[in-house]
Every structure is written in C-alpha cells, then in structure tokens.
N, C-alpha and C positions, 0 to 999 in steps of 0.2 A: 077890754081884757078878755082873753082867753075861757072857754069852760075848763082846759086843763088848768090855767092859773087858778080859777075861783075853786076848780076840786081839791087845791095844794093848799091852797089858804087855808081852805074848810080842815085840812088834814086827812084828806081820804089816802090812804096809806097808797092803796092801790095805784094812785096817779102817782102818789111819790114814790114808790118802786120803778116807772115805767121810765118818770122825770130823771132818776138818778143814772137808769141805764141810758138815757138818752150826754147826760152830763158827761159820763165818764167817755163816751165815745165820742163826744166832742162833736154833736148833729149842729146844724144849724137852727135846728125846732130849739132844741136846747140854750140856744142862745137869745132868740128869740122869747123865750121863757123865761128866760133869767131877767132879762130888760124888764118885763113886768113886772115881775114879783121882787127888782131891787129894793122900791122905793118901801116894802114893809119887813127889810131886813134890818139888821145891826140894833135887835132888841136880846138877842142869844148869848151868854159868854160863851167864848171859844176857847176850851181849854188843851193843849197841848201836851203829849204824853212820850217822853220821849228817853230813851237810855240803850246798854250795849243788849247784845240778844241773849235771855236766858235770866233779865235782871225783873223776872216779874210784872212787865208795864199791861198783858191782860188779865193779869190775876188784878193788879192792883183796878184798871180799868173797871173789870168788875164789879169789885166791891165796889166803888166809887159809882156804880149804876144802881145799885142795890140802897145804899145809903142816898142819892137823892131820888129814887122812888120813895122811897119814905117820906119826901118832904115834898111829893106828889110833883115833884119836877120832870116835866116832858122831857127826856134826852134823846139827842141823834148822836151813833155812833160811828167817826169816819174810819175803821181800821186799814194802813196800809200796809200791804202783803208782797210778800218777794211776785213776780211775773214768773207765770210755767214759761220755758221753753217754747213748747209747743201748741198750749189754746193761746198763750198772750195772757190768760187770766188769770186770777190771782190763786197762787199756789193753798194756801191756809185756807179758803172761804171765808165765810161767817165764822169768826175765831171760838173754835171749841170750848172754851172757858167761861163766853159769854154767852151758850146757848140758852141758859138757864130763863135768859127773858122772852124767849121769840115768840112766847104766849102773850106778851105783856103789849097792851097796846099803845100803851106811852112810851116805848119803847123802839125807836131805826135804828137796825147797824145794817152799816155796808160796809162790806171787804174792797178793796180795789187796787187793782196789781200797780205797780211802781211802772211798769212798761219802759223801762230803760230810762227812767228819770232819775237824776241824784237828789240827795237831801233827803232819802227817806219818803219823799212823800210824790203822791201821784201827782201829774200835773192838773190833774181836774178837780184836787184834793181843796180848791178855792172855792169852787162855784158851787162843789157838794155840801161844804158849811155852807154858804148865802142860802141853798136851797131848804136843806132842813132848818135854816134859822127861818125862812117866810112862811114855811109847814106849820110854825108857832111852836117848835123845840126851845127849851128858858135853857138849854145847855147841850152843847156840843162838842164831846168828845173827839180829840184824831189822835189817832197813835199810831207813829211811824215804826216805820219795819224793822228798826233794830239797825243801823248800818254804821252806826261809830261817829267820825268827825263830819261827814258829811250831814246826818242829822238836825245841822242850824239852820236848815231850811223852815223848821217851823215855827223857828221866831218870827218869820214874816209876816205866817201866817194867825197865830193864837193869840190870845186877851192876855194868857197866863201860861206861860211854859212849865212845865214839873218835867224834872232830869230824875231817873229813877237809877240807883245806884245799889249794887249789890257787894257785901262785903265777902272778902275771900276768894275771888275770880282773877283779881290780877288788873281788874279794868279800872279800878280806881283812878290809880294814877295813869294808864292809859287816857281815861276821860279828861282829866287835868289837861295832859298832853292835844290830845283831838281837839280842843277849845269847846268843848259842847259846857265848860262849865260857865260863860261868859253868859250865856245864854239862859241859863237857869234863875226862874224867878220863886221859885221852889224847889228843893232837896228832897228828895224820897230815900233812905236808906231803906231799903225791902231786905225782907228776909233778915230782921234785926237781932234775931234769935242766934245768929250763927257768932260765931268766933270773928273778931276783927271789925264788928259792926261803929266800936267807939273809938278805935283806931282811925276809920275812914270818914268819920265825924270829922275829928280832929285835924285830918290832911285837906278835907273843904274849907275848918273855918282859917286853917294855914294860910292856904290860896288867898280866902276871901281879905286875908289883914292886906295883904300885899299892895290891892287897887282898890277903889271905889267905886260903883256904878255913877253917871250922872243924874239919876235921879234919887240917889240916895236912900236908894234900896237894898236892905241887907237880905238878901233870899232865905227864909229858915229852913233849918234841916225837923224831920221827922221820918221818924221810927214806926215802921210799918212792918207787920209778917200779914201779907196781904191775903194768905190763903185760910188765915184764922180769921182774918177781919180786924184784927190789931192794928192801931192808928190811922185808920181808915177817916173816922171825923174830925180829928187834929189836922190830916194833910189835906181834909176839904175845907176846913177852918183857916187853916194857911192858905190856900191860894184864894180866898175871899176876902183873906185880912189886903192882900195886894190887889183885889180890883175895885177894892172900895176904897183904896189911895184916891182912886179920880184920874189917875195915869191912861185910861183903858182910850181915849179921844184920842191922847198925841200919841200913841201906838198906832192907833187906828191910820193916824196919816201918815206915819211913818210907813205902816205896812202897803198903805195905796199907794204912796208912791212909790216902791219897790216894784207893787205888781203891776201898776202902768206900765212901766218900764219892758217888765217881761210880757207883756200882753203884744206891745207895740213891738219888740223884738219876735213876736211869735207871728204875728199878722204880717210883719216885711220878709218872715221865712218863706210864708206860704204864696206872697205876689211875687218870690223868686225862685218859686218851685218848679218854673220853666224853663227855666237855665239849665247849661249843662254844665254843673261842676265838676266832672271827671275831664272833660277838654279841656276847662282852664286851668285844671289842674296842673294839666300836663303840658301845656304851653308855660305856665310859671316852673313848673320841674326843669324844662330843657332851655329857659333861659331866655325864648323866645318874646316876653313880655314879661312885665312886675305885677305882682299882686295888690301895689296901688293904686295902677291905672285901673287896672280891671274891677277895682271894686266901681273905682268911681263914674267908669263906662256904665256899669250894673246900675247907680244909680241915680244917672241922667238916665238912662232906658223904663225906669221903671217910675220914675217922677215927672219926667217931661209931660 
C-alpha cells in the first residue's frame, strides 16, 4: 500500500484534500488510490440530500452536521454545485451556510461542479463517498445541486435518501410530478413555519396511499425550520429508523450494479475516443451507411 493510502486511512486531512482533487479530475493516481483504500470502505452511511432549489437542503445539511458533531460523529460533506461556465468549477464553493465548521477537524466538505453531468450529482460524486468513507468518516453527507426530476440520480448512489420539500413554492406538486418522490426514503418538509406546510403533508401521504414500495417501507414526513434548528433530531432519528431496517446490503447491490454498468459504459467511451464521430455522423446523415453497421464495425475494431 501507498504512503498516500496509509496517510488517508490515518485521516491526515492534507492527503485527503490532495486525494479529493485528484478524484474529481478523474487522474489515473486516483484510481489507483481508490483500488487500495476499496477494501476498508462501506463502514460510512451514505446519506443523500436532495429537493428543488431554495427548499432549504444546506441549511438543513447544516444542522444535520452540527447535531452529529454532538454525537462526536466524523462526517464528510459531498456538496454538488452548478459548473461556472468559465473555470469548469463549481460555482457555490464550500457552501456558505456550512462554513461555520471549517475549523472543525471532524469535519470534510467538498464542493464539486456537476460539469455537465445530469442527476444532480457530479460524476466523481461515487469515488468521493468510497474516499471519505476509507478516511474513517461514520457519515457522509452528498447534496445535489437542486435540479428537479433529474435528481434520482442519487438513489444510486445513497444508504438513505431525504427529499427536502418546501411548503408554499409551487414545487410540491411539481416534485409529485418529476418522480423524485418514488425515491424518497425520507420527507423533509423545511420551513414548516410557513402557511401550507400541513397541506403538503397531506398531498405526500395522498401519493403515498396510491402504491407501495417493495420493501414495504412507508418514508416518514418531518417537520423541520432548519435555520432555527427545529426537527433537526426527528429527521436524523428517521433516516436511522430506515438503516437499521437491514435494507442498507441489498441497496448496496443494487447500487453496484447500476454503477458497473456506468463505469463499463464510461471506460468503452474512452477506448472509442479515437473515432471520428462527426464523419460517421455525417456518412449516417446522408444515407451513405446505417448506424447499425457502424456501431457494430466500432465494435469488432475495438474487441478484436
């Protein structure tokens, strides 16, 4: 093993700022890092934070950092942030809300730009959980960027999903609509203070009579004004009543085989990186040849 791997293990922050920037840029070091430090991963819950934009999820992230530093719990935080234009990087940073810990040595957050990836979530937003889970984080926060139906990306990825929902915005039933509420293994109503909060209760547990999950999990709602700190240990008490189901294994293989999947679609992008796909393009435009052949030319060229 590595001196960088045994300094990550150790949790010398320094390596794992260096590791994360190496992650997110998708180095080959980095993966080569990740190979060693797999086998003392998948001791962290992975918890998932995810709702429309403006519904509270760094406020509530927050508290929820602050409430298990009290219970002297190591967290790593993945926040993912819209992509500048112009660096590539992530527009927000270190999200202002959660600067309050960057003294705290129990304490990772990393910001990390979406870079044109859908679902909310970075594409390296995998390998950054495995990493801060081997660092010895007992908890890993990720919170997507806010981006509506595309958001179910991070059922893929998390132990525990919380869908954060604000009453009075309109998005309610938009969320209904975008399916992000299938996905919810926890209800966050934020901002419960406002007008319409027991209303939007009401139109989730509507939803909920409709179908069943198959594991026969009823997601509970809770009432949180996350900037007072109001039901901050209820909605951490709920998504722990759902990982102590025992559900968190067959997740777990559900979610690997998802990301095999995408790993091995991302590794046959880059052995066809030397193709010219504006030619074939334009040989299949003008009728000149089919898009089946040519896949299938691509791959006898690339397997033989």
């Amino acid at each position: 093993m590595s001196s960088w791997s045994e300094q990550i293990l150790a949790g010398d922050p320094r390596a794992l700022a260096r590791a994360a920037t190496a992650v997110e840029n998708r180095t080959p070091a980095a993966e080569q890092l990740l190979k060693e430090l797999f086998s003392h991963t998948g001791r962290a819950a992975v918890i998932g934070i995810t709702g429309a934009p403006g519904a509270g999820k760094s406020s509530l992230a927050d508290r929820l950092i602050h409430e298990l530093r009290r219970e002297r719990k190591r967290v790593g935080v993945v926040a993912v942030d819209p992509t500048s234009p112009y660096t590539g990087g992530a527009i927000l940073g270190d999200r202002i809300r959660m600067l309050s810990h960057h003294a705290d040595a129990g304490v990772f957050i990393r910001s990390m730009a979406t870079r044109g990836w859908l679902g909310g979530l970075a594409a390296a937003a995998t390998d950054m959980t495995l990493l801060l889970d081997a660092a010895g984080k007992d908890v890993v926060l990720v919170e997507t960027v806010g981006v509506g139906q595309d958001e179910v990306e991070i059922a893929k990825l998390a132990d525990v999903t919380v869908v954060v929902l604000v009453p009075g915005m309109g998005d309610d039933v938009q969320a209904i609509k975008a399916g992000i509420m299938e996905i919810a293994d926890v209800f966050v109503i934020n901002k419960s203070d406002q007008p319409g909060a027991d209303r939007l209760q009401r139109e989730i547990k509507a939803i909920q009579s409709l179908s069943t999950r198959k594991d026969g999990w009823v997601p509970p709602i809770v009432h949180t004004v996350a900037t007072e700190g109001k039901g901050i240990a209820e909605a951490l008490a709920a998504v722990r009543s759902f990982l102590e189901r025992g559900g968190a294994k067959d997740r777990a293989v559900e979610n690997w085989n998802l990301r095999l999947r995408e790993m091995l679609r991302e590794r046959l992008l880059d052995r066809f990186a030397g193709l010219n796909f504006e030619k074939a393009a334009e040989e299949i435009a003008a009728r000149r040849t089919d898009p089946y052949t040519t896949i299938d030319g691509w791959l006898k060229q690339i397997l033989d």
